[in-house]
C-alpha positions in Angstrom: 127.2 33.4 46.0 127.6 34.1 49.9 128.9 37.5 50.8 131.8 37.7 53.5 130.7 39.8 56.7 133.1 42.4 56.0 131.5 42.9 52.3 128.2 42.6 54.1 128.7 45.3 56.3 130.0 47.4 53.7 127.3 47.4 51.3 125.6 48.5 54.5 127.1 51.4 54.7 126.8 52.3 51.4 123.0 52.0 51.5 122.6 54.0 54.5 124.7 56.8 53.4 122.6 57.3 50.2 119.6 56.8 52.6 121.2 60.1 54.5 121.8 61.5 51.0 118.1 61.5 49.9 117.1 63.3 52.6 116.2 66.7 52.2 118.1 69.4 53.2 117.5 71.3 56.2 116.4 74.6 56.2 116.9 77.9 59.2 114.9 79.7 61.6 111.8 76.9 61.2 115.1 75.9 59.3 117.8 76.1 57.4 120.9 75.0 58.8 122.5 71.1 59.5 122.7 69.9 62.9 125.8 72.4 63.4 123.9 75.3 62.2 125.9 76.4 59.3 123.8 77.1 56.5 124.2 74.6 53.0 123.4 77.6 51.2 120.9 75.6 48.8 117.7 77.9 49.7 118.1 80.7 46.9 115.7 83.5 48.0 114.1 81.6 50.3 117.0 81.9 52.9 116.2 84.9 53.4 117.9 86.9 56.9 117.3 83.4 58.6 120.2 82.3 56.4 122.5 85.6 55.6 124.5 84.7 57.9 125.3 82.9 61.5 126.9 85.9 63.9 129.0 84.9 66.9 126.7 86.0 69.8 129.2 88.0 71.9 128.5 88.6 75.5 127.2 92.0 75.0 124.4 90.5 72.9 123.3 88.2 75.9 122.9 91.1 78.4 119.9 91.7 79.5 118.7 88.3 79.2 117.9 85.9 81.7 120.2 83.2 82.3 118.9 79.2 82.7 119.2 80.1 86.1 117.7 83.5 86.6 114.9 82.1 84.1 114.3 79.0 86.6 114.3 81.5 89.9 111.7 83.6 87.9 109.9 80.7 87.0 109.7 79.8 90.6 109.1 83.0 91.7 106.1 83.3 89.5 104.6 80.0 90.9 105.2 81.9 94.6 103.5 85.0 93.7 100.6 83.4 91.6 99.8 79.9 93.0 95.8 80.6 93.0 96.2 80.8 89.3 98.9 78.2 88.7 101.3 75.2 89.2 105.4 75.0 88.1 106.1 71.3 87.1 109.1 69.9 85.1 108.7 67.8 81.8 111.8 66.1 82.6 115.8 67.3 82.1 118.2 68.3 79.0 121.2 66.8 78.0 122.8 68.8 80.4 120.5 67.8 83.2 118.6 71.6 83.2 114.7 70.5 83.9 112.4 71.5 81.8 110.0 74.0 83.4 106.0 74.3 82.8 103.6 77.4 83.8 100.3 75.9 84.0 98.1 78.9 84.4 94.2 77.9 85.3 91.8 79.2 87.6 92.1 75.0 88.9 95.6 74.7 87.9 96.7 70.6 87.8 92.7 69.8 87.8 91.2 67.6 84.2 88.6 69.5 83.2 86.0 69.5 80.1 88.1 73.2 78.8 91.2 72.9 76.1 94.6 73.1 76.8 97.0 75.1 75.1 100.6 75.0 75.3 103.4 77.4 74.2 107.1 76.4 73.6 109.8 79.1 73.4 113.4 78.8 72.8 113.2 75.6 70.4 116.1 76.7 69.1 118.8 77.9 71.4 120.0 81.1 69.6 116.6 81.9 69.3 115.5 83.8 73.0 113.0 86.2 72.6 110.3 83.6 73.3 111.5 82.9 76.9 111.5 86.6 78.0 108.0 87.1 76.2 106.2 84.1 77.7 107.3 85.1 81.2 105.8 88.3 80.0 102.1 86.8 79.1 102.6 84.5 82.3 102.7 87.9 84.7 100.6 89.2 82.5 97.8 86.6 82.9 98.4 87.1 86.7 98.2 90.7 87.2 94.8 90.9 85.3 93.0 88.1 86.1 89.6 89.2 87.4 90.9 92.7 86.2 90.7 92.1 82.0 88.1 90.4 81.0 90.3 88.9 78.1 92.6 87.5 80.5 89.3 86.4 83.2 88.1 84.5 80.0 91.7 82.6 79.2 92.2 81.6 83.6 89.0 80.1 84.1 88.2 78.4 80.6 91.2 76.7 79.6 94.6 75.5 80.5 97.5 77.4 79.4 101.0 75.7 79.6 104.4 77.9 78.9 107.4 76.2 78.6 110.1 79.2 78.7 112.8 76.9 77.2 112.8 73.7 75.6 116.3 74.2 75.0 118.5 75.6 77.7 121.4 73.6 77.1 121.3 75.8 73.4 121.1 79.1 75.3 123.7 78.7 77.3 125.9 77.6 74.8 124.5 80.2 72.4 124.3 78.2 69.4 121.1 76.5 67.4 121.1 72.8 68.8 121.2 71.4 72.2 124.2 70.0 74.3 124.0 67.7 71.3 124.3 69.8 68.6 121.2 68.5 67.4 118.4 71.0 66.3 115.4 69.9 68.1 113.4 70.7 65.5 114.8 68.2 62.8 114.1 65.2 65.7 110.8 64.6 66.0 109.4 61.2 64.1 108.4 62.3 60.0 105.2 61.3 58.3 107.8 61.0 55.4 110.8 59.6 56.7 110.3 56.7 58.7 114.5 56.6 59.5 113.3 59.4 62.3 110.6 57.0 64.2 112.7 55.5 66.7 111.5 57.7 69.8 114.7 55.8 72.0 117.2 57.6 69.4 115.9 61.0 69.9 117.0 63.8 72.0 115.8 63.8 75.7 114.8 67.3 75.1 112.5 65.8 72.4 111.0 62.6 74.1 110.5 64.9 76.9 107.6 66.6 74.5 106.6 64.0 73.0 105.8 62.2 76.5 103.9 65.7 77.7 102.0 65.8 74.6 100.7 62.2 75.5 100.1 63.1 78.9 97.9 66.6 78.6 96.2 65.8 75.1 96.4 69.4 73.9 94.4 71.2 71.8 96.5 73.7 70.1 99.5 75.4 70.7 102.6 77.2 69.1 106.0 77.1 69.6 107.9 80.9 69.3 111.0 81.2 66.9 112.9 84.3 65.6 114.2 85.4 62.5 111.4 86.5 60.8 107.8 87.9 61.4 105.4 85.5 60.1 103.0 82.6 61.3 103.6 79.0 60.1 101.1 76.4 59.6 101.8 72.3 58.2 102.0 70.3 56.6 105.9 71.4 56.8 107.2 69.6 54.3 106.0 67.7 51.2 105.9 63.8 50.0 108.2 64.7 47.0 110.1 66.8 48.6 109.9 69.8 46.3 108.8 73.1 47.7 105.1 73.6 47.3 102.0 74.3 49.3 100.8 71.2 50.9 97.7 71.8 52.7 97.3 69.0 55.9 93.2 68.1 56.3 92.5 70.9 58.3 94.4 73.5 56.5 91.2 76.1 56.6 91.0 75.6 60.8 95.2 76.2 60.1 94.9 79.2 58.0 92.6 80.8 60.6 94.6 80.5 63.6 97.1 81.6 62.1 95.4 84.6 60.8 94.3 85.0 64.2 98.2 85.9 65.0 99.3 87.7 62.4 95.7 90.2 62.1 96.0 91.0 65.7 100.0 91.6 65.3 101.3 95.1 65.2 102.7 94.6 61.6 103.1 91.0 60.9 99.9 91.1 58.4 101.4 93.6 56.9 104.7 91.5 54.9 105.8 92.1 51.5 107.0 88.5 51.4 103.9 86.4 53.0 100.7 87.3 52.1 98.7 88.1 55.6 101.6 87.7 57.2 101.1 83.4 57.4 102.5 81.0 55.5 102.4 77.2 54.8 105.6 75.5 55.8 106.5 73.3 52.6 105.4 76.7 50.6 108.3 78.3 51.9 110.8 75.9 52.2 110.4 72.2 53.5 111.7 70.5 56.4 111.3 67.3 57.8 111.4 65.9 61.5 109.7 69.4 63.6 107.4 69.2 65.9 104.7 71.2 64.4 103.6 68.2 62.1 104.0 65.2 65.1 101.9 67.6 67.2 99.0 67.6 64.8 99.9 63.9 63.7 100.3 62.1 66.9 98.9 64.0 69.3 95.9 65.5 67.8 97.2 68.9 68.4 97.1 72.3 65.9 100.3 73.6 66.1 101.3 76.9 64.6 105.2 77.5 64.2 105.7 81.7 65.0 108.0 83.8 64.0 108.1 87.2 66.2 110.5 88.8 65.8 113.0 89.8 63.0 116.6 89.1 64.6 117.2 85.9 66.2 118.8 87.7 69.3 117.9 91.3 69.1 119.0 93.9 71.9 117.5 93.1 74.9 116.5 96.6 75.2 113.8 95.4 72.8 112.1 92.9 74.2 109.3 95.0 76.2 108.7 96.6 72.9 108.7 92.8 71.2 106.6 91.6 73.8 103.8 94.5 73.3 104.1 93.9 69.4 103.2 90.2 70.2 100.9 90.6 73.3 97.5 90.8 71.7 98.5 87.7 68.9 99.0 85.4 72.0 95.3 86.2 73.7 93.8 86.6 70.9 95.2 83.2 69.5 94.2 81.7 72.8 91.1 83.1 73.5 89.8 82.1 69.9 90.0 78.5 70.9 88.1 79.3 74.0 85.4 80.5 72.2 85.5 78.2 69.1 85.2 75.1 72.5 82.8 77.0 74.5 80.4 78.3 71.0 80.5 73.9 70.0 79.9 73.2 73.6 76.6 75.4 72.9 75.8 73.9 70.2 76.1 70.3 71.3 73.7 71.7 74.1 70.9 73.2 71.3 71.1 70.0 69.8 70.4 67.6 73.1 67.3 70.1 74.0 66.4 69.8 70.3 66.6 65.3 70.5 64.5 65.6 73.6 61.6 67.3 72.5 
């Protein structure tokens, strides 16, 4: 029996809501929250501060801060001051038409190389700003000890860091979770498990723009900064059935050691009550679906580590120095480990060429 067009599209409908309806339900600092960033309140112990509650950020809770502005002039002025050590370039724009600043800092900034890259991502979420003010702070620090540090010497001139300050400065400014959309960037990236989210045209611009960078600068490893908690997060972030469990991805050992890396050389993130070490596997404590941490290692071949550092989303900016220096030696050390694990196989690959010859 034909259907009519109008019954057609109605049983549509119908299928595509209960489509929606299957999926699982977001989560709050990694997660938490729907699109709006109200919390469903269906996390039980695992919502932990991230899902308490979602305080109006008043205007005495953003001073201190840099604005999308002040951020870009310091951004700019940090490419003026340090150009022997790196290049500013834009990813492309927000909804709002903000661009999307880089730090490349290398001792041959904008050159390809045989050395890793590794990116860092701050502000993902837009009520979530300590990550812009502390990468600025590794950026100058990179710069004022290079040739001075021999940590730092070792990150210039064997790899190439990139810091983006903000992926979401539509978010800040409007001082909620999501962008100008009110989309939480961290829900759009396509899902191993739900092929609905694999339509890179419907995503955010904010979220094609990394996806487009990733393909562009084949990363090695990175980490994008969150706040809310104090731990390190490592995939696969969510889990085939849904339910939350650990689910190990095939490097889950390389996972677990970068992100011990963080947490050991943190001032007390190793030390949680709640996550043993201070890491944690994302579908262990609660699962999400559509972040970038698993496209990263999926797509573009990169380990990504999700990092919580600090406990309040937007803590007195009075703090941050104190944040920052709590965090310092977890972002060189975290670094610097994947310049020695490249330059100890590049060794090894050497041994073994002088071993085939004779």
């Amino acid at each position: 029996m034909a259907i009519s067009r109008l019954g057609f599209l109605s049983l549509l409908l119908l299928v595509l809501l209960r489509a929606f309806a299957s999926l699982p339900t977001q989560a709050a600092a990694r997660g938490g929250s729907d699109s709006s960033g109200i919390d469903n309140g269906k996390h039980g112990a695992f919502s932990r501060i991230l899902l308490e509650d979602n305080p109006e950020i008043t205007e005495e809770m953003t001073r201190g801060y840099m604005s999308n502005s002040e951020l870009e002039n310091a951004i700019q002025g940090f490419g003026n001051k340090c150009s022997n050590v790196s290049r500013i370039y834009s990813i492309g724009r927000s909804v709002n038409g903000s661009p999307l600043w880089v730090i490349e800092v290398s001792d041959k900034p904008g050159q390809k190389e045989a050395e890793p890259a590794f990116k860092f991502i701050g502000n993902v979420h837009g009520d979530e700003p300590v990550g812009r003010e502390v990468l600025m702070q590794l950026a100058y620090w990179l710069c004022d000890n290079y040739l001075k540090d021999p940590l730092a010497t070792l990150i210039v001139e064997n790899m190439h860091l990139h810091i983006l300050p903000t992926m979401n400065p539509d978010g800040f400014a409007l001082r909620r979770r999501g962008n100008a959309n009110n989309i939480d960037l961290n829900r759009d990236f396509p899902d191993q498990f739900f092929p609905i989210n694999d339509e890179i045209s419907f995503r955010q611009p904010e979220t094609r723009a990394i996806i487009n960078w990733i393909k562009q600068e084949h990363f090695t490893a990175s980490a994008s900064l969150h706040g809310g908690a104090l731990v390190a997060n490592y995939p696969w972030d969510g889990s085939r059935d849904k339910r939350k469990q650990y689910y190990g991805c095939p490097d889950d050992k390389t996972f677990r050691y970068m992100a011990s890396v963080y947490s050991q050389s943190h001032y007390n993130m190793s030390l949680s009550k709640e996550f043993k070490g201070g890491i944690t596997n994302g579908a262990l404590w609660y699962p999400i679906y559509g972040g970038m941490q698993d496209w990263n290692y999926i797509h573009g071949g990169c380990f990504e580590l999700t990092l919580e550092i600090s406990d309040l989303k937007w803590p007195k900016a009075s703090e941050l120095l104190v944040i920052w220096e709590q965090n310092k030696m977890s972002m060189l050390n975290l670094v610097a480990s994947l310049v020695k694990e490249f330059m100890e196989g590049y060794l090894l690959q050497i041994v073994a060429a002088l071993y085939l010859v004779h």
